[in-house]
N, C-alpha and C positions, 0 to 999 in steps of 0.2 A: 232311588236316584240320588240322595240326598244325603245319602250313607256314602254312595259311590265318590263323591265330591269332596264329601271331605275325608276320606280316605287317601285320593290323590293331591289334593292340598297339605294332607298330612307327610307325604310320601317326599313332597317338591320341600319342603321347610326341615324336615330329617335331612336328606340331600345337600341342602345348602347348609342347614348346619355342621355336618362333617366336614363339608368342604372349609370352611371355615376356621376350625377348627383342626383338622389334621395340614390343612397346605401352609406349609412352610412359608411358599412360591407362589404367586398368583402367575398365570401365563396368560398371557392375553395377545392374541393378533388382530390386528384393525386398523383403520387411515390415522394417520400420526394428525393429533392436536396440533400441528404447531407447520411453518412451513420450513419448505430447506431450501438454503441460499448458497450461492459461489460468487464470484467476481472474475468478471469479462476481461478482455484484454486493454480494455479503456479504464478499467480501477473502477467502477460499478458494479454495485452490486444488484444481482438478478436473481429471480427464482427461478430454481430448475426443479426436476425429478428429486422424490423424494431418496434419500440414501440409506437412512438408516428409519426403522419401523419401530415401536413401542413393543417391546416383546414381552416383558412381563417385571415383577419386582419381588422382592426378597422383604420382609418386613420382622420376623424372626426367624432365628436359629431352634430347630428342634422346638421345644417348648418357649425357649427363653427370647424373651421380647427387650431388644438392644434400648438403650438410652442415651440418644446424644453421640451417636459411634462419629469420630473426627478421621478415621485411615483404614484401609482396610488394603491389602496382596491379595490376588489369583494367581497360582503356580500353573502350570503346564499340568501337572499330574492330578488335578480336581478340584487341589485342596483350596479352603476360602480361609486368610486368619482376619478376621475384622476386628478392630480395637473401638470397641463398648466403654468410651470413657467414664460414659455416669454413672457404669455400676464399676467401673476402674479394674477392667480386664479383657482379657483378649478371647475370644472366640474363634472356636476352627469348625467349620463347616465343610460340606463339599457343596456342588455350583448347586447343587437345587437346596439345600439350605440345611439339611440334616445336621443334627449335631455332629461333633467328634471329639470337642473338648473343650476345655475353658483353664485360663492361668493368668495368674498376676493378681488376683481377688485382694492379697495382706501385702498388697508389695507396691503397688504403684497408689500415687497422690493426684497427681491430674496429666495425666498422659495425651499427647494432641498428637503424634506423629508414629510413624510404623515403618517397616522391612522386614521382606520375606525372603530370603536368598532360596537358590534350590533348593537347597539340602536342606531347607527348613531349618535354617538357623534364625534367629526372630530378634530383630531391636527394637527394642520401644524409646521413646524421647520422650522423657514426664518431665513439665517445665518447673511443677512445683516441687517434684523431690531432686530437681538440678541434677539428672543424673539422668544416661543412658543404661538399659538395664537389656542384657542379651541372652538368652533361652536358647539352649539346645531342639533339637529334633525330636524330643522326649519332652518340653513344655517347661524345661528343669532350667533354672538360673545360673549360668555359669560363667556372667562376670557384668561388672555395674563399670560404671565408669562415670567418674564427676568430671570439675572444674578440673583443666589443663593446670598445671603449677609452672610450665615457661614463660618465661619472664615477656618474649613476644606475643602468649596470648594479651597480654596488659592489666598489669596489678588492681586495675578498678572495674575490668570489666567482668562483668555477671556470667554466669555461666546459663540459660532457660533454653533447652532444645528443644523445638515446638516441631521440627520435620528432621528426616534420616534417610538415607540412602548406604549401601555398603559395596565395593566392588567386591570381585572374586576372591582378590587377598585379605578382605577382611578389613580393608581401610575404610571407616568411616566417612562422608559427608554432611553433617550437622548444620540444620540453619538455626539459627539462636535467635531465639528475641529481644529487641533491640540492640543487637551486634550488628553495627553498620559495615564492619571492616571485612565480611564476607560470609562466605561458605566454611567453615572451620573444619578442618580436615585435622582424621587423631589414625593412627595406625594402630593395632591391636599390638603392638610390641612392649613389651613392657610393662601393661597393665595399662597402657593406652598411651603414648607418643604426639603431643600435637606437631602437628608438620607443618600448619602454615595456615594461612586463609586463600581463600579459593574463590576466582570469579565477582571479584568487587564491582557493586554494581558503578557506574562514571555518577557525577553530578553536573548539574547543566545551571551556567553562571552565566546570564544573560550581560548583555554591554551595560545596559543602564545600571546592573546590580554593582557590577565591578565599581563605575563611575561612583554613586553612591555609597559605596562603602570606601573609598577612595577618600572622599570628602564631612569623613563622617567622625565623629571621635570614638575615643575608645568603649567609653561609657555606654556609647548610641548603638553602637556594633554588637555591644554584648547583648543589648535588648533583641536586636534582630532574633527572624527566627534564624538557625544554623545552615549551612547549605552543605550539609552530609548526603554521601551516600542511602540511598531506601535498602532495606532488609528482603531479602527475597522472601519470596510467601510460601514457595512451596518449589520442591526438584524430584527429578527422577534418572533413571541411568539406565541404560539399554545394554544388549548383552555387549559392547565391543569397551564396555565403563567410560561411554560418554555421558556428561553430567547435562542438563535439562535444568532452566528453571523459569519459574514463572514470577514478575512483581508487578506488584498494582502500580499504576500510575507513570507507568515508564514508555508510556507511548509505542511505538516501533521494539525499545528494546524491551518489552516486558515477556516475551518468550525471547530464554537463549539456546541456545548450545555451544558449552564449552568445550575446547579441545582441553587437553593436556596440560595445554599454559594460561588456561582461565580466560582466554578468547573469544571473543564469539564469534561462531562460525554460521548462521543462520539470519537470515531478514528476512521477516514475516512480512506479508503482504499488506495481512487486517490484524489488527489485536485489539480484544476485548479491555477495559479500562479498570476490569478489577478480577483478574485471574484468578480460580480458586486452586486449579491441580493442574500438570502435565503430567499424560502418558504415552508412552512409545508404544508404536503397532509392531507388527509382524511383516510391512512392505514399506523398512522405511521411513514410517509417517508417522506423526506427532500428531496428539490432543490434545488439547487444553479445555478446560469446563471452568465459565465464569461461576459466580457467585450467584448469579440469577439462574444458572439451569444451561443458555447457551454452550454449545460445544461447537468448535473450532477443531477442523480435519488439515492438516499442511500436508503436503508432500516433501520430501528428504529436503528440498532446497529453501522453506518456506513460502511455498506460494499456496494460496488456499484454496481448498476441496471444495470444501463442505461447509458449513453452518445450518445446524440444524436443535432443536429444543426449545426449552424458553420457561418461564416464571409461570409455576400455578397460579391461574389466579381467583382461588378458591373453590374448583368444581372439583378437584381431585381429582385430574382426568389423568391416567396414568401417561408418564414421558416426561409430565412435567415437573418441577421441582421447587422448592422454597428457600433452600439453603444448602444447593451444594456445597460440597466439600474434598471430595478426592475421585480421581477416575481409572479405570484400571480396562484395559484389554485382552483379551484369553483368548487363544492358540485358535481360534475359531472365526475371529472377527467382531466377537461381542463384545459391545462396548457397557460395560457396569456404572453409575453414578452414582455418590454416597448423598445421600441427604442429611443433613445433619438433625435438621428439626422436624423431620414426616422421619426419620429414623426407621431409613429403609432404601435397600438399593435397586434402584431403576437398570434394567436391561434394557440394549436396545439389539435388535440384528438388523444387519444390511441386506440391503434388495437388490432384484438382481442388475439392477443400475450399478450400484457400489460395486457387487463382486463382478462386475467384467472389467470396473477399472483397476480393482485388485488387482485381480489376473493379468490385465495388460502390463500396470507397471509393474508388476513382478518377471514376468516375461522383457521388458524393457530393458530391464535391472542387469539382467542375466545376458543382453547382449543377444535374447532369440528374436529378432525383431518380425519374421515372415511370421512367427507365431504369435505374438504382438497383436497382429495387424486385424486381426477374425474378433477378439473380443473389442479393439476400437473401432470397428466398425457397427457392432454389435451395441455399443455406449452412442452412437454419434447416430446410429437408428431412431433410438429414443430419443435423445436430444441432440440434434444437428448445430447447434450453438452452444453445448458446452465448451469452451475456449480451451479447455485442458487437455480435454482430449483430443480436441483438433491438431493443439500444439502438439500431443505425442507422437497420434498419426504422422504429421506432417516429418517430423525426426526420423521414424519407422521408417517414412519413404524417402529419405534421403539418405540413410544406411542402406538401403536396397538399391539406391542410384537411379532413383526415378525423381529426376528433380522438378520437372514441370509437377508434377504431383505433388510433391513437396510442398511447391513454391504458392500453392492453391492452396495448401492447410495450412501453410506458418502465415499468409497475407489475414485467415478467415481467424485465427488466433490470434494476431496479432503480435506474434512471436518477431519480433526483428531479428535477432541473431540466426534462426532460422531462416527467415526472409532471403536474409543476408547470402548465407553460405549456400542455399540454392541458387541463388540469381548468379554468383560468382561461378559456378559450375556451368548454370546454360550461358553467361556471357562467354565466359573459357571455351566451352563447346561449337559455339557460334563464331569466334574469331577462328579457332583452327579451321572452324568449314570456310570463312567469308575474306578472310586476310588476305590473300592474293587476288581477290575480287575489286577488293577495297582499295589496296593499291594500283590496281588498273585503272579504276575509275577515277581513282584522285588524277592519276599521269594523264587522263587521257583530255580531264577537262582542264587541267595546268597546261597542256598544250591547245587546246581550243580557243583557252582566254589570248593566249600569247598571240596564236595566229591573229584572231579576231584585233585586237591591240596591233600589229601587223600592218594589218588593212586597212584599222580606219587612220590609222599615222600616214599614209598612202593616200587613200583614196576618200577617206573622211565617211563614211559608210554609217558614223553615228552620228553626224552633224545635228540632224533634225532630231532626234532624240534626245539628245544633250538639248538642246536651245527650249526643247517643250518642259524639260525637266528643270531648266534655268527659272524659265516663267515661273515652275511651280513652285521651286522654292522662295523664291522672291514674292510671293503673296504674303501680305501684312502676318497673318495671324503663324503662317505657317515658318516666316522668319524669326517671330518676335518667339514662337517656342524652342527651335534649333537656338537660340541664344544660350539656353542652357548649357549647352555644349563648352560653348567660350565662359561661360559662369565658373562653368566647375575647373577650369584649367587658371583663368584670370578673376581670382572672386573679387581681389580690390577695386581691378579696373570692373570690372562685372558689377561690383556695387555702385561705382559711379555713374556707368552707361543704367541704370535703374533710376538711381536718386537725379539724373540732372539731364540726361539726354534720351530720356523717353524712349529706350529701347523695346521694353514691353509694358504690355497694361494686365488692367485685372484680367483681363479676356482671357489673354495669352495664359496668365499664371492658373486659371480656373480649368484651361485646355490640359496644364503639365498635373493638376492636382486630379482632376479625370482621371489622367493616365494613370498616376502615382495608385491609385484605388483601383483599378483593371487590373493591373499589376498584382497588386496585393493578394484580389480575391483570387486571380487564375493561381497564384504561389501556393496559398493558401487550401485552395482545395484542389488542385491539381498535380502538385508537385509530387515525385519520387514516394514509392510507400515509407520507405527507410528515411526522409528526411521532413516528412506531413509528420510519420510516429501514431501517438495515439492521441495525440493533441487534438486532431479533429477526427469526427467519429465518418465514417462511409455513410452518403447518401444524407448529409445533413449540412443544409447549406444556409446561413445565416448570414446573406448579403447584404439585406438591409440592414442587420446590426452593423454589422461590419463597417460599413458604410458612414452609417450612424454616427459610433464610434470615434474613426478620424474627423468626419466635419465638427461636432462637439466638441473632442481635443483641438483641434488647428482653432476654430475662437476663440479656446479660452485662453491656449498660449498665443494668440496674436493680441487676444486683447487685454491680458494683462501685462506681456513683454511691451507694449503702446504706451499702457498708463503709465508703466515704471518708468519708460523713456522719457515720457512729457512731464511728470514732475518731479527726474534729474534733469531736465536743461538737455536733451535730447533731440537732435533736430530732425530725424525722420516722420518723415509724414505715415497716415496707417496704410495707404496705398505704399509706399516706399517697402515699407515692414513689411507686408504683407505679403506683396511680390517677391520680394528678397529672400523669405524662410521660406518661399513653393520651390522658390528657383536654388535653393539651398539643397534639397532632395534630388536634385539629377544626377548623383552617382546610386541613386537607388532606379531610379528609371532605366539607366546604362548597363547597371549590373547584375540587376533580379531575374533580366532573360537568361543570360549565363548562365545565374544557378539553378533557375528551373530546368534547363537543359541539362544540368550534368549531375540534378536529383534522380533522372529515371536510367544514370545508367551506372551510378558506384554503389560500392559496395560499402561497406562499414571498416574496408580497409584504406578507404581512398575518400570519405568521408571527410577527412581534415582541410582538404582543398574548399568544400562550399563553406565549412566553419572558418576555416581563414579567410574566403572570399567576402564574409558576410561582416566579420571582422573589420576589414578592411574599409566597406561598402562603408559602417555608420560611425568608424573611426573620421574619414572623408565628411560625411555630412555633416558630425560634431564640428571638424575643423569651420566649415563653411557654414555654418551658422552663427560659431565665435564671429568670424571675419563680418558677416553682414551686420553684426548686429554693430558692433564695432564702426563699422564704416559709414554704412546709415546715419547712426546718430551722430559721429564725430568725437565718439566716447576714444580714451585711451586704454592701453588693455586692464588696468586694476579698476577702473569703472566700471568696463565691458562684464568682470568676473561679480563685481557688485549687482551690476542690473539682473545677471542670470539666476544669481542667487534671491534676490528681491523678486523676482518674478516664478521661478518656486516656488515662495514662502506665500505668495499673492494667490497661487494657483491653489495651492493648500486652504486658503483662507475662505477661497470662492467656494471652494469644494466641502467644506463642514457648514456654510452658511446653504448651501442647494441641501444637504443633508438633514438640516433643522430645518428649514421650511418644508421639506419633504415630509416629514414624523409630521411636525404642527397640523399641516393638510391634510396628513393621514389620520391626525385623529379629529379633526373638523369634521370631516367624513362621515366619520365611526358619530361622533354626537348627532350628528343632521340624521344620519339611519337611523339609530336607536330614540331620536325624536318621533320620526315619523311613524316608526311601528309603534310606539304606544299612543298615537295618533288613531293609528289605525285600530289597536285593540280598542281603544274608548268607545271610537265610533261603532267597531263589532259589538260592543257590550252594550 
């Protein structure tokens, strides 16, 4: 028995050692370490279905175990060239890792970047022997290229090319290290041609920098740091020789795509803050893999897929990474990752979440939309809230000319141009059916009011309704708020009948400040889906903040615009001020029902109407807040602009002082807690 045990003990420990031993390739399938994330139509980010799965990793070639590999191509046809810089050569493998060859061994010095054209022609960019060096299809050297000698490259600048890309003609794209002035572009003509810089990244020169350096000397200026251009980190170039790149620290623009003219044609949704590599897929869509492992999926337009990976952190669970470095994807859908210091490449394959949206936008793409429609519903199976796919759906079925459908996946995505261009189709639809309807109805009641008008000029038929309606409006409270009306038309006399003839009280102004916050919240979470947007999310209603909100503003600007009054010599009263700026907001009372009304029925072509109405709305209430404030006190208008300004600066001042007593209190707090727990451990102990 005893014999039998360890015999199969012996059996299971052979087994693992070959495996060990001969696999190139570890393959592994099982729940991904890490989660995967998209972003909603509101710019949130959520977890969805896993996209891509941990498939397995590459750790050497044949026998040879890489060191420090910085770049690595996958061709369509199998081939792998990986650049092995610590032993300072390239490696050719196929996808399961088998050798096929090795070059460069006596030739390159510290090489960081790669390209693979089809035809297997091979750049390498070694920063330390300043030189570009390019291999034939046979592994054979047949031509180097240094420092450009044009006088446009710039007689001081270095030549260190750490990354490489080549189009079909054999033009170079070279990013250099510390060459701020771009992408350096060389043509193979001549034994290399530079032709210019490429895709300079912008600099961003805030107000204050300017001011600053404005007032500064020249001595002080030179100490500054410089406010240059960033160095891109890394680019890639997909088959139609569009240039990709990625730079740290560039917020928004740290993935590009350049056209032609060094432009950028792409706005990423999310971007990672320290890019390591971009690669282009096979539907369209762009990678990017930070420096931590994260990898970032976009669609053709940059909006984002996916997010999925993440930073080992020390169990060595396969997927995860320590120091990416470059990314590559193969005809397949597999996504590759280079590690630089675990010196070994991570495969991932997508699930079949991923490949139905493959499938859809590639069908999308192609303009077959009815065949589209079977794999998005097939993605919106499994998650009914991925927003991408809702929004494609929702396109699908507006190409098909189903627009209530439509108009149901572009609302649930949040797609407003879709939104849009559905509602425009069923309003259009709706007027052809209802426009001769509509006009009957107007004529029929523009003659009904006339008769009626008719009658009681006659026979007086609304005497008693008029007189019960007289009464009504002639009740104190319900006068002294229609005052608003004569405010906003006569603000000076409006400010007088306030300050000295008792036309309304707080009451009355508490009734119009009520209203003003009805108004708001119904605007607010009611209004048009195209003119709400994504600013408020469905089914989230925060009234009381809301609420909140303006009573906390309307004090602090009543009660610091009071104090600024009373000590200039200010003769309004806080009652005067008070009433004056509620009663100042009645072109917002007058004209928020309007555009609530005409949010649920335009389109994004006719949109400019509420933007100018709204325009208009707090142009009006700025005037008539100048005016009271003005009139009130008895200010003239270069005081009037004084006290506004003072009363800002007042508002600012209250607002950092609630701030510091906020922190203090918060950490009074935190002392009194951490008191009382070792109150409490003493007594435990």
């Amino acid at each position: 028995m005893k014999k039998t045990k360890v015999k199969i003990l012996s059996s299971l420990l052979l087994l693992l050692l070959m495996i060990g031993l001969t696999g190139k390739s570890t393959k592994v399938l099982a729940d991904a370490p890490y989660k995967t994330y998209t972003i909603d139509g509101y710019g949130d980010t959520i977890e969805t279905q896993t996209a891509y799965l941990p498939y397995g990793s590459i750790n050497k070639i044949g026998d040879e175990f890489m060191k420090s590999p910085t770049d690595f191509t996958i061709l369509d046809d199998g081939c792998m060239y990986i650049l092995d810089s610590g032993n300072k050569r390239v490696l050719v493998s196929d996808m399961e890792g088998n050798f096929i060859a090795s070059f460069g061994e006596d030739l390159f010095v510290k090489p960081r970047g790669m390209y693979v054209s089809k035809d297997h022609i091979c750049y390498v960019a070694d920063r330390d022997a300043k030189s570009i060096f390019v291999f034939d299809e046979n592994y054979k050297l047949i031509h180097t290229y240094t420092r450009p000698t044009e006088a446009l490259y710039g007689e001081t600048q270095d030549f260190l090319p750490i990354k490489i890309v080549a189009n079909d003609a054999g033009t170079m794209y070279v990013v250099c290290e510390s060459n701020t002035n771009g992408i350096v572009e060389i043509s193979p003509v001549d034994d290399g041609t530079f032709l210019g810089y490429f895709g300079t990244n912008s600099t961003n020169a805030t107000l204050w920098t300017i001011i600053w350096r404005a007032i500064l000397t020249d001595a002080q200026r030179a100490k500054m740091i410089g406010n240059i251009p960033a160095t891109p980190d890394n680019l890639a170039i997909d088959d139609k020789g569009i240039i990709y790149t990625v730079t740290r620290g560039e917020g928004s623009e740290s993935l590009k795509r350049l056209n032609i003219a060094g432009s950028n044609m792409i706005e990423p949704d999310r971007c990672d803050d320290v890019p390591a590599a971009v690669a282009v897929g096979n539907h369209d869509n762009v990678y990017v893999v930070s420096q931590m492992g994260y990898i970032y999926k976009y669609n053709n337009e940059g909006e984002l897929l996916f997010v999925f990976g993440g930073s080992d952190d020390g169990l060595q669970r396969i997927g995860l990474t320590v120091k990416a470095i470059a990314i590559q994807v193969d005809k397949n859908d597999k996504v590759y990752v280079l590690d630089e210091d675990k010196a070994e490449i991570l495969i991932y394959e997508t699930t079949e979440f991923a490949n139905n949206l493959h499938k859809a936008l590639f069908l999308f793409s192609k303009g077959r939309y009815l065949e589209s429609e079977e794999p998005l519903r097939d993605v919106l199976k499994m998650n009914n809230l991925f927003d991408y796919a809702n929004m494609a759906m929702g396109r699908t079925l507006y190409k098909q000319e189903l627009y209530e459908e439509a108009l149901h996946y572009a609302r649930l995505a949040k797609d407003m141009s879709g939104y849009s261009d559905s509602f425009w189709e069923i309003r259009n639809t709706w007027l052809k059916s209802n426009l001769a309807t509509v006009i009957v109805i107007i004529i029929v009641v523009w003659a009904v009011l006339k008769i009626l008008g008719y009658l009681d000029r006659r026979l007086r038929i609304f005497e008693k309704p008029r007189k019960v309606l007289s009464k009504l409006l002639d009740l104190k409270y319900i006068k002294q708020v229609r005052y608003m009306f004569f405010f906003m038309k006569h603000p000076i006399d409006g400010c007088y009948g306030i300050k000295r003839q008792g036309m309304v009280s707080v009451t009355s102004a508490n009734i119009v400040l009520a209203l003003g916050i009805i108004f708001y919240i119904i605007n607010k979470y009611f209004s048009g889906f195209l003119i709400k947007g994504t600013t408020v999310k469905e089914g989230n209603y925060d009234i009381f903040y809301d609420a909140g909100t303006i009573l906390i503003g309307l004090v602090l600007i009543v009660g610091c615009n009071y104090l600024m009054c009373t000590i200039n010599d200010g003769e309004g009263k806080l009652k005067s001020i008070y009433c004056s700026f509620i009663y100042s907001f009645a072109p917002y009372l007058v004209i928020t029902p309007v555009i609530f009304a005409l949010s649920h029925v335009v389109t994004n072509n006719e949109i400019f109407f509420i933007e100018f109405g709204r325009l208009f709305m707090w142009t009006w209430v700025a005037i008539l807040v100048f005016v009271s404030i003005r009139e009130i006190n008895n200010f003239k208008v270069s005081e009037t602009f004084k006290i506004i300004g003072l009363t800002i600066f007042t508002i600012l001042i209250a607002c950092l002082l609630a701030f510091i007593v906020y922190v203090l209190w918060a950490q009074v707090i935190d002392f009194i807690q951490a008191i009382c727990g070792e109150v409490v451990y003493k007594i435990g102990n």
